[in-house]
ROPAPA-511113 format. One line per 8 residues: number of its first residue (from 1); their letters; for each residue x, y, z of C-alpha. Coordinates in Angstrom, 1 decimal, always signed. Layout:
// ROPAPA-511113
NUM	A	X/Y/Z ~ ...;
***
This chain:
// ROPAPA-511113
1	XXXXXXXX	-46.7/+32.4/-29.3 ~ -48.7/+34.0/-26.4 ~ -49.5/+36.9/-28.3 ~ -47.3/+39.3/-26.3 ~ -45.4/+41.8/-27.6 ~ -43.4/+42.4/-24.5 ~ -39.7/+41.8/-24.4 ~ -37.2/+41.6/-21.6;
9	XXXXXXXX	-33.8/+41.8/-22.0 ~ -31.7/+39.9/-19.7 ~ -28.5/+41.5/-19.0 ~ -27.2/+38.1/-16.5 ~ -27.9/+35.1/-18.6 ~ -27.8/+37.5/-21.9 ~ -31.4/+36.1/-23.1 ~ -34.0/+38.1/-24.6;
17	XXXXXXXX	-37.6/+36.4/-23.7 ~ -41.0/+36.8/-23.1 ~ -42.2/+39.4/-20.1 ~ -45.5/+36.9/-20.0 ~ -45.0/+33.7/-20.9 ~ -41.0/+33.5/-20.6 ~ -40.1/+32.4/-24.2 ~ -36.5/+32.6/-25.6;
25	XXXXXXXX	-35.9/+34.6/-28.4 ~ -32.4/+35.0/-28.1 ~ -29.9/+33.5/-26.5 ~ -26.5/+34.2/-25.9 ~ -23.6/+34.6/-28.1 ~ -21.7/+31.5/-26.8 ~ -24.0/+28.9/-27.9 ~ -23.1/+28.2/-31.1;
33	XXXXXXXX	-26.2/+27.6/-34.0 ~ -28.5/+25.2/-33.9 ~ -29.3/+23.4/-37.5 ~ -30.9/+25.6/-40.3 ~ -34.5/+26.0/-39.7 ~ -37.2/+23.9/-41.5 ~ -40.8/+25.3/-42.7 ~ -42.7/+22.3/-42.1;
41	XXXXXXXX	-46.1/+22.4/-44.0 ~ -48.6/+24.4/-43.0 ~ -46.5/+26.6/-40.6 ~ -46.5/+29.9/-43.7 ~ -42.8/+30.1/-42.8 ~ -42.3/+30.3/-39.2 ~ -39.4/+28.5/-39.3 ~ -41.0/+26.1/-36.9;
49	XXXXXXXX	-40.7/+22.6/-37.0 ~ -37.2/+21.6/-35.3 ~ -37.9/+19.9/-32.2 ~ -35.6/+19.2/-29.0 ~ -32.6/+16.6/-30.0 ~ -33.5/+13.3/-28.0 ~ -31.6/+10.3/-27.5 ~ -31.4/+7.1/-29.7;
57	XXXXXXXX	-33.3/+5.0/-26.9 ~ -35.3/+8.5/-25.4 ~ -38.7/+9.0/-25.8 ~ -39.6/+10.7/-28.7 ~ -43.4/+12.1/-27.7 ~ -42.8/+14.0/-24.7 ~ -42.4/+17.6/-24.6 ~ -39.0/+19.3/-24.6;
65	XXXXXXXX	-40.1/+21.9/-21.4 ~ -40.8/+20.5/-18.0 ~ -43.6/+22.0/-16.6 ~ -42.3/+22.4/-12.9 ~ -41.1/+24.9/-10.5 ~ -42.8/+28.3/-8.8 ~ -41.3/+30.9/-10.6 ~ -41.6/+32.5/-13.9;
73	XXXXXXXX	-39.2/+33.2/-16.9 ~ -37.9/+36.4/-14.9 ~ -37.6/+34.3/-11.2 ~ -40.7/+36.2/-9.8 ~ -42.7/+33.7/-7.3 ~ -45.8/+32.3/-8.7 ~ -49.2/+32.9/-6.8 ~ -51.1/+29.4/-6.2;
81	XXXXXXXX	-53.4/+29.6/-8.8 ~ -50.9/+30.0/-11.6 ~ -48.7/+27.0/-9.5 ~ -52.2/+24.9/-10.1 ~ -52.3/+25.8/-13.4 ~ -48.9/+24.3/-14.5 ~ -49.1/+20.9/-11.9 ~ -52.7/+20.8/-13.8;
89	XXXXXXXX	-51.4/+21.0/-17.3 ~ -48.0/+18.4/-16.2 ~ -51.2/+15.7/-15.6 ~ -52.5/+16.5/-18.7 ~ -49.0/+16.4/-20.6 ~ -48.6/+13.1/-18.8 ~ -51.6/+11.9/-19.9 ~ -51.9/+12.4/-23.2;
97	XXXXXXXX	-48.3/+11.0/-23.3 ~ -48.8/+7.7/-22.2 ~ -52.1/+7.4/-24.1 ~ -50.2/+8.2/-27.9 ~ -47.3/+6.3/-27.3 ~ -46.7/+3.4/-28.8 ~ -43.3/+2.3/-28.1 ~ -43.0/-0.8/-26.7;
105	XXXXXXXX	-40.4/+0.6/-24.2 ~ -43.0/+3.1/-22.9 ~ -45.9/+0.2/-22.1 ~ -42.9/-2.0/-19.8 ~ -40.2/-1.3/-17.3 ~ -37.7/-2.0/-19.8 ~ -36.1/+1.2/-19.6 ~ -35.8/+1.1/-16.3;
113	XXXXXXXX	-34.2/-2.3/-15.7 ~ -31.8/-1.5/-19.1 ~ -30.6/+1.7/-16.8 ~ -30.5/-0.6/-13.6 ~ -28.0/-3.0/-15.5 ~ -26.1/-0.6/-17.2 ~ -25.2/+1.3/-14.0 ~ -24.2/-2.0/-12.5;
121	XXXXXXXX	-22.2/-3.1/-15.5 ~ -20.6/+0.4/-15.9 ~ -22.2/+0.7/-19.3 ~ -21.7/+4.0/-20.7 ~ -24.8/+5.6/-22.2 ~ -24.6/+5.0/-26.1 ~ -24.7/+1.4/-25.5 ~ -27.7/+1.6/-23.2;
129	XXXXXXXX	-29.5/+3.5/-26.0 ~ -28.4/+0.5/-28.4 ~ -29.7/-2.1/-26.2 ~ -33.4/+0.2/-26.2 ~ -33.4/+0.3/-30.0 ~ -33.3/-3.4/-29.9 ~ -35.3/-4.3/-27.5 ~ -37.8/-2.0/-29.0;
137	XXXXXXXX	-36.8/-3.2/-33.1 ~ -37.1/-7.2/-31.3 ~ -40.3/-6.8/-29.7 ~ -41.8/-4.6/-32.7 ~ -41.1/-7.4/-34.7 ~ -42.6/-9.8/-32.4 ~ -39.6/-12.1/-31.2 ~ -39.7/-11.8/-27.6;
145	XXXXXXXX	-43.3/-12.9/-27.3 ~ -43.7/-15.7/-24.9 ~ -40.1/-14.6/-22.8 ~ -39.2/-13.3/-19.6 ~ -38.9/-9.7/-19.9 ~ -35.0/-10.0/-17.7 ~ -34.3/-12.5/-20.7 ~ -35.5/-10.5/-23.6;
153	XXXXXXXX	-33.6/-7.0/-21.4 ~ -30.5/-9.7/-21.0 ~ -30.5/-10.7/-24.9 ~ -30.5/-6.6/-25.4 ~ -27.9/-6.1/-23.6 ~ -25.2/-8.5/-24.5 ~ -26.2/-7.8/-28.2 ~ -25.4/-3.9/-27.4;
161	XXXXXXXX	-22.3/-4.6/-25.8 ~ -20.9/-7.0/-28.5 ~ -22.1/-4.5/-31.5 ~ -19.3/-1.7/-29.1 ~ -17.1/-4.4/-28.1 ~ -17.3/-4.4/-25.2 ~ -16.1/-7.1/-22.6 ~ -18.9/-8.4/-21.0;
169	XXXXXXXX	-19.8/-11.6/-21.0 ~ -23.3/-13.6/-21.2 ~ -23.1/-14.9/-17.8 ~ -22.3/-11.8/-16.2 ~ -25.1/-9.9/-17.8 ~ -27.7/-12.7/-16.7 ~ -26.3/-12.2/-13.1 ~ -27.0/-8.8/-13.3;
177	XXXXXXXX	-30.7/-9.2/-14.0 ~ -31.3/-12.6/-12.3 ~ -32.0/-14.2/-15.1 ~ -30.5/-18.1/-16.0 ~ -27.8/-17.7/-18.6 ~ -29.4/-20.4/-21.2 ~ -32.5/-18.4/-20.7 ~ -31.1/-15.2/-22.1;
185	XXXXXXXX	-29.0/-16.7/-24.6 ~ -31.8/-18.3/-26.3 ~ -33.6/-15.3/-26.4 ~ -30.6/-13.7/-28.3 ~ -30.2/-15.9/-30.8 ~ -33.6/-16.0/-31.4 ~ -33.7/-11.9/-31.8 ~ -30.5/-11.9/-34.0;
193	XXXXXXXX	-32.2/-14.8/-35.9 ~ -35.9/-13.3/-36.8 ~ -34.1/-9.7/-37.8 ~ -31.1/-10.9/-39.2 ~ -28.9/-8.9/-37.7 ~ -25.1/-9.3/-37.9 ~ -23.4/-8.6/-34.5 ~ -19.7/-9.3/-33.9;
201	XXXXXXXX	-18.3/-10.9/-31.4 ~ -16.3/-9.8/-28.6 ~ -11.9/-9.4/-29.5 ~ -10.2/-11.3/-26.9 ~ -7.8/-8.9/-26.7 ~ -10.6/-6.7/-25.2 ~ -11.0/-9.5/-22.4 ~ -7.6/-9.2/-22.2;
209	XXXXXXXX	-7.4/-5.7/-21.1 ~ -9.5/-6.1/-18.6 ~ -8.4/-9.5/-16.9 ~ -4.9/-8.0/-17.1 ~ -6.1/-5.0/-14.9 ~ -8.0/-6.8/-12.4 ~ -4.9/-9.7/-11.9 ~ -2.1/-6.4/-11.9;
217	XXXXXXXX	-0.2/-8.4/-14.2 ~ +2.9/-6.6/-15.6 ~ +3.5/-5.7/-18.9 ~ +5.5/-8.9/-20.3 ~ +2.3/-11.6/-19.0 ~ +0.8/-8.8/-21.0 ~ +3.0/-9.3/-24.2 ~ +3.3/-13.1/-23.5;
225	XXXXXXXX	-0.5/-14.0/-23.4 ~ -0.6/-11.6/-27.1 ~ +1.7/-13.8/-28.7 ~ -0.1/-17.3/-27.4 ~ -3.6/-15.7/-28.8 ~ -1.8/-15.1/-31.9 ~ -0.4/-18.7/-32.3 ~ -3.5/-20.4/-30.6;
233	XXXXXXXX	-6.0/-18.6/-33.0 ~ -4.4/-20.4/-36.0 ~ -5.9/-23.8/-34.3 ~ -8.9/-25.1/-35.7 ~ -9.6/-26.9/-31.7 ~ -10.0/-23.3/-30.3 ~ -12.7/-22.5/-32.6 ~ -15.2/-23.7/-30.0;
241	XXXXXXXX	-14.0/-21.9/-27.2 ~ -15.3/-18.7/-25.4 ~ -13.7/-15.9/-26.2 ~ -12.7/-15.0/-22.0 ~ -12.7/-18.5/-21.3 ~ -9.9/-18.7/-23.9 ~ -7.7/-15.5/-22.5 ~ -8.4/-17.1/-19.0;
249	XXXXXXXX	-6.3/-20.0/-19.9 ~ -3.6/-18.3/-21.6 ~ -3.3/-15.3/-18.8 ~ -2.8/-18.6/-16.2 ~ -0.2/-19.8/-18.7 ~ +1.7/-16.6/-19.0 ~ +1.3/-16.3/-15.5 ~ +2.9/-19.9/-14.5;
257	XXXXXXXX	+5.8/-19.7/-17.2 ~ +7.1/-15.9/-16.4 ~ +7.0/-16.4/-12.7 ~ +4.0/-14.3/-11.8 ~ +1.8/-16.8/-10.6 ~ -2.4/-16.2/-10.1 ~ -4.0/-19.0/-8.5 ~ -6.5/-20.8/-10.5;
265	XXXXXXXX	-9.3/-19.6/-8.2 ~ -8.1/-15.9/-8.7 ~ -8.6/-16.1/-13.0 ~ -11.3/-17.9/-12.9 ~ -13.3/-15.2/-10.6 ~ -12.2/-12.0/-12.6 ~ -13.1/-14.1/-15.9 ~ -16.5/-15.7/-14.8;
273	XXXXXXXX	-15.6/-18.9/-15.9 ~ -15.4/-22.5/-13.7 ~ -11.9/-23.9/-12.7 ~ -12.7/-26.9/-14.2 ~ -13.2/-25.3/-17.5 ~ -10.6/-22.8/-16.6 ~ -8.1/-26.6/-16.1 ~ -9.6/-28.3/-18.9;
281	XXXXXXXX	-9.0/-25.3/-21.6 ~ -5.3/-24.6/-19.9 ~ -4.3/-28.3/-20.1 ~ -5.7/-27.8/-24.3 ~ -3.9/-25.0/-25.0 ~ -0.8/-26.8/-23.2 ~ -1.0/-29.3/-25.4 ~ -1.2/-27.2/-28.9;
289	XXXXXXXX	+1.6/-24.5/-27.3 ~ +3.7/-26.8/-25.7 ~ +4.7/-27.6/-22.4 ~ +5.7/-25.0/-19.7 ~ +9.1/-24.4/-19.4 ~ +8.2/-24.3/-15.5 ~ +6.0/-27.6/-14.9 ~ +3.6/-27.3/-12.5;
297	XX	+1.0/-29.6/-11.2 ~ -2.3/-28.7/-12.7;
***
């Protein structure tokens, strides 16, 4: 590519490169093969045209080196003219970056506050490139115009996490950013509404994994609150309810009838829920389980 014909051979990292410029020719045996090459048109066969593999949610116009460092392919020091040459051509990469993008995610601090949130919701990184791709598909398609960017970052969010299933809920995600929870929830129905996308909800068993950890309840509260869901999901009066609100009542069920009793204060912190939702939805599914062989006052 530089027009060198020099090649080193090096006998640590087993590469072959450049003596010039530094390029890899060949790597080492232990990598295993990349995909078959691609003549793209106009290349005359030089099996060029295979780029770096980026991210769902990455930026797709960047270049695949970073231009940084003082030394060369073979870990000689650079003098300070060649160290001016490459901080000179990472301005110009930069540059010419930001000028042809076009993303949406690229012109906002989206990315950044979507990697703030995940880190603090312990998001792992395949959802956090799902809540990009529709923030970016959203705003493309010209739904969040008029919104908050913390609402439209919040409605992203808890749409990425219910398409994985995982259990987060809307008000913890809009506590996250700051944002008021009716705020973000408009803005996702309102996304899921203009691009008619279809995203599940959240199993409650998947709440109830979680609550279950947090409480250290044992395995029978565990077994108990499975059967209630299973019996209380056949009720047409649950329909309405939250998914965590509803395995926040039936874990302080379980919990009161089997002896291992969790104040009402306790569930209804871990679940992010009221108490007096967490009393009103107990005392409901009281009524359509039946009363608690151990009566308490509620």
């Amino acid at each position: 590519m530089c027009g060198s014909g020099r090649r080193v051979q090096d006998p640590t990292s087993l590469e072959e490169h450049c003596a010039d410029c530094g390029l890899v020719f060949a790597g080492s045996e232990l990598v295993g093969p990349g995909p078959p090459l691609r003549d793209s048109p106009g290349t005359q066969g030089s099996g060029r045209g295979i780029g770096p593999f980026t991210t769902p949610g990455g930026s797709r116009r960047s270049l695949g080196t970073i231009l940084k460092g003082t030394r060369d392919g073979q870990g000689r020091p650079l003098g300070w003219q060649r160290r001016y040459e490459f901080q000179h051509l990472r301005r110009v990469m930069q540059r010419q970056t930001v000028r042809a993008v076009e993303d949406p995610l690229e012109r906002s601090q989206a990315r950044d506050t979507i990697a703030m949130a995940g880190d603090r919701l312990a998001l792992p990184p395949v959802v956090r490139s799902e809540a990009e791709r529709f923030f970016r598909d959203a705003t493309q398609h010209g739904l969040f115009r008029g919104r908050s960017q913390v609402a439209a970052v919040g409605a992203s969010l808890y749409a990425a996490c219910r398409r994985y299933a995982l259990p987060r809920t809307l008000g913890e995600v809009s506590k996250v950013l700051g944002a008021r929870r009716s705020e973000v929830g408009r803005a996702f129905k309102v996304a899921c509404r203009g691009m008619d996308a279809v995203v599940p909800s959240v199993d409650p068993r998947a709440y109830l994994a979680r609550y279950a950890q947090e409480l250290a309840l044992s395995p029978q509260i565990r077994s108990s609150v499975e059967s209630m869901l299973k019996e209380a999901e056949t009720s047409p009066e649950v329909s309405g309810l939250s998914a965590h609100g509803l395995v926040a009542a039936l874990i302080y069920i379980a919990a009161e009838r089997n002896g291992e009793r969790r104040s009402r204060a306790q569930v209804a912190r871990v679940s992010a829920v009221t108490e007096v939702t967490l009393r009103s939805t107990s005392r409901l599914l009281e009524r359509l389980l039946g009363p608690s062989s151990d009566p308490a006052e509620h």
